[in-house]
VOTI-625905 format. One record per atom (N, C-alpha, C): residue number from 1; x, y, z. Coordinates in steps of 0.2 Angstrom, whole numbers, plus 5000, padded with zeros to 4 digits. Atoms other than C-alpha are relative to their C-alpha. Last residue first. Example, Ala and Ser with C-alpha at 12.3 -4.5 7.8 and 13.67 -1.06 7.14 Angstrom:
<rs>
{r 2, {4996, 4994, 4999}}
{r 2, {5068, 4995, 5036}}
{r 2, {4996, 5005, 5003}}
{r 1, {5004, 4994, 5000}}
{r 1, {5062, 4978, 5039}}
{r 1, {5004, 5006, 5000}}
</rs>
This chain:
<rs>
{r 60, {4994, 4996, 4999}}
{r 60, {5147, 4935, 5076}}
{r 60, {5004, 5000, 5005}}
{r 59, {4996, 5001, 5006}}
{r 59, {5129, 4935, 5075}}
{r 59, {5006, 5001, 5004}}
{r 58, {4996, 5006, 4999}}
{r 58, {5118, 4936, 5091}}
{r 58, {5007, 4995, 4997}}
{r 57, {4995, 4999, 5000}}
{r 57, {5111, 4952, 5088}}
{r 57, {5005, 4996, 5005}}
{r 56, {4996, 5004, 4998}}
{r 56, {5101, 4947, 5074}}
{r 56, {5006, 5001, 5005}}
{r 55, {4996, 4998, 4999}}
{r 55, {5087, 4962, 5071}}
{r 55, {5006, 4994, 5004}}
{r 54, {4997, 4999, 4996}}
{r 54, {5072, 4956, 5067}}
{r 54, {5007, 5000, 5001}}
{r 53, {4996, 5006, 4993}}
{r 53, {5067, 4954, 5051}}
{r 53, {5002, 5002, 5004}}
{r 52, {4993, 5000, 5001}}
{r 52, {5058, 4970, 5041}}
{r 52, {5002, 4995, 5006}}
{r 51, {4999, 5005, 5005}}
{r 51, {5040, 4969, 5038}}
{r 51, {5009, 4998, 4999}}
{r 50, {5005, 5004, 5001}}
{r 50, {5032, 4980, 5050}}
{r 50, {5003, 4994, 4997}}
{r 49, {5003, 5003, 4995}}
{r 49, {5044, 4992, 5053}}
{r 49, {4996, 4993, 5000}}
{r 48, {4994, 5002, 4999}}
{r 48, {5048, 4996, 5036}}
{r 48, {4998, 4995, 5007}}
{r 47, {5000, 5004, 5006}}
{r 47, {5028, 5000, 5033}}
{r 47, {5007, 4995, 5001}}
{r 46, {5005, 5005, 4998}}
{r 46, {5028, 5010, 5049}}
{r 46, {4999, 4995, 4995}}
{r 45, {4995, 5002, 4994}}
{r 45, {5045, 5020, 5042}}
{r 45, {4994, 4995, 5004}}
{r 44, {4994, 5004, 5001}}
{r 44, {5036, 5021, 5024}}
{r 44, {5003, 4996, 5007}}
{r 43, {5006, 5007, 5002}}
{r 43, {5017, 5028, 5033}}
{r 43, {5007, 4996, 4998}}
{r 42, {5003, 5004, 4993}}
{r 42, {5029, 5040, 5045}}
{r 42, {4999, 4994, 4995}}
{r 41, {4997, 5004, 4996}}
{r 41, {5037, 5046, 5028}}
{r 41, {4999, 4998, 5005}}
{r 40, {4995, 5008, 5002}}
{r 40, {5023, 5047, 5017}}
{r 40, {5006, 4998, 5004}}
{r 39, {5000, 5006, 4995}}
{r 39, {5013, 5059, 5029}}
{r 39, {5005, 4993, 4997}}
{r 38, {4995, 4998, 4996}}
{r 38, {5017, 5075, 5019}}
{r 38, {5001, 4995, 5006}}
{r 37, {4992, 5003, 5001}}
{r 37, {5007, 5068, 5008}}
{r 37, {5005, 5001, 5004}}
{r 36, {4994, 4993, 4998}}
{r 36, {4991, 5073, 5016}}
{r 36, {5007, 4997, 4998}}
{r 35, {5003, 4994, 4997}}
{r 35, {4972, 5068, 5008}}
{r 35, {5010, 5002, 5003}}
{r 34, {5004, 4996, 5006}}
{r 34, {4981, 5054, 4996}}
{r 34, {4997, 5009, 5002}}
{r 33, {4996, 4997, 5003}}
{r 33, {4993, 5048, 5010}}
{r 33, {4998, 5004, 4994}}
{r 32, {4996, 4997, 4996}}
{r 32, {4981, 5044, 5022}}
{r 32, {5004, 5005, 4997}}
{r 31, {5006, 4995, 4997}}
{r 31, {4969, 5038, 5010}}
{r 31, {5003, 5002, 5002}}
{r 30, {5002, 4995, 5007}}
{r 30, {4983, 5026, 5003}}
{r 30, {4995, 5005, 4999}}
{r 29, {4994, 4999, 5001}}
{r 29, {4987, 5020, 5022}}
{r 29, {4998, 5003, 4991}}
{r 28, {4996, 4997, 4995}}
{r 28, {4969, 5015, 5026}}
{r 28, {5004, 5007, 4998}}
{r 27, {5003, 4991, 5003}}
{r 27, {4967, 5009, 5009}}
{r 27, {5000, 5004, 5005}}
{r 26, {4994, 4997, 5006}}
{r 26, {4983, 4995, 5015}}
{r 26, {4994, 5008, 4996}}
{r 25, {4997, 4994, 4997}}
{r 25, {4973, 4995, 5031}}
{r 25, {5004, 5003, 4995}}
{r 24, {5005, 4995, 4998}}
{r 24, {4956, 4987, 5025}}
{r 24, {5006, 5005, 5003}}
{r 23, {5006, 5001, 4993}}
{r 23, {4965, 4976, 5013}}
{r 23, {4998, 5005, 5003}}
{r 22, {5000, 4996, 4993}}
{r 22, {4971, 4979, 4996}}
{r 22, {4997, 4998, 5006}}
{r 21, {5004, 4993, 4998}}
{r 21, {4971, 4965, 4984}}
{r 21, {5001, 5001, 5007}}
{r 20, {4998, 4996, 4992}}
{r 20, {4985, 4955, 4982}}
{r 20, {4997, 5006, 5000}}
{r 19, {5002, 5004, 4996}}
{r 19, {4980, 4941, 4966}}
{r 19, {5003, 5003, 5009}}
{r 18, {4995, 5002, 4999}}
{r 18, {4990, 4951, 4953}}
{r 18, {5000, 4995, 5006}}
{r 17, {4998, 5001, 5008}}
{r 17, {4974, 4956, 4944}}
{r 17, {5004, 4996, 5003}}
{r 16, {5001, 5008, 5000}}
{r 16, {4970, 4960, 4964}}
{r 16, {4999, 4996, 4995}}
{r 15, {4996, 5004, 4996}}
{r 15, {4982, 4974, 4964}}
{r 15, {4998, 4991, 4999}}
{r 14, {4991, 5002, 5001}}
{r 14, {4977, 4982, 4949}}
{r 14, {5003, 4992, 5004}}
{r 13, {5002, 5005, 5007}}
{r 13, {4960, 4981, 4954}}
{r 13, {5006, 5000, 4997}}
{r 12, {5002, 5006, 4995}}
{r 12, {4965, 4990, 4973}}
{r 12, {4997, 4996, 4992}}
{r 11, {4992, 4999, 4998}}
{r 11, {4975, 5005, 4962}}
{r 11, {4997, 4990, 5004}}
{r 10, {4994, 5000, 5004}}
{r 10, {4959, 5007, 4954}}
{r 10, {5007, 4995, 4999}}
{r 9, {5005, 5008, 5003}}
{r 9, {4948, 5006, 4969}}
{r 9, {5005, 4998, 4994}}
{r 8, {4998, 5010, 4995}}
{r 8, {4963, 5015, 4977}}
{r 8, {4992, 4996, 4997}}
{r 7, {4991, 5004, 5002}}
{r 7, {4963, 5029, 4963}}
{r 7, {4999, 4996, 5004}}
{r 6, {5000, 5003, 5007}}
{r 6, {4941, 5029, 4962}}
{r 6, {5010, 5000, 4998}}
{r 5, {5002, 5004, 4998}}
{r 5, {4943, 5036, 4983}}
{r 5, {5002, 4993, 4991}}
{r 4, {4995, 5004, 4996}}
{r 4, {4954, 5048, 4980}}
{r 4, {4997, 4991, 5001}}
{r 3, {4996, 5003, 5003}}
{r 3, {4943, 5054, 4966}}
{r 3, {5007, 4997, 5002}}
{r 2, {4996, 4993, 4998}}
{r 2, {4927, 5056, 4977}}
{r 2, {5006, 4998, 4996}}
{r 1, {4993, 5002, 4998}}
{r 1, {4914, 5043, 4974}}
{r 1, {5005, 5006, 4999}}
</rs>
């Protein structure tokens, strides 16, 4: 097991203490960034994306 690997097992036991373990794209995504940091901003701005409400522009 390679030491990227043994921080998302880690990182993935943490989680599921807390009852949200990682799934197969959240290690994905923490592999991505462990081999190339310089990837964090796409992986935040795809993470934003994903989870952020839809855009009301109806208001007003």
């Amino acid at each position: 097991m390679t030491a990227n690997e043994r921080l998302i097992e880690e990182v993935n036991g943490t989680m599921a203490i807390e009852g949200m373990a990682l799934n197969k794209d959240d290690r994905k995504r923490l592999s991505e960034y462990l081999n190339k940091p310089e990837s964090f901003n796409s992986i935040m701005t795809e993470l934003i994306k994903k989870y952020s409400a839809p855009e009301n522009k109806y208001v007003g």
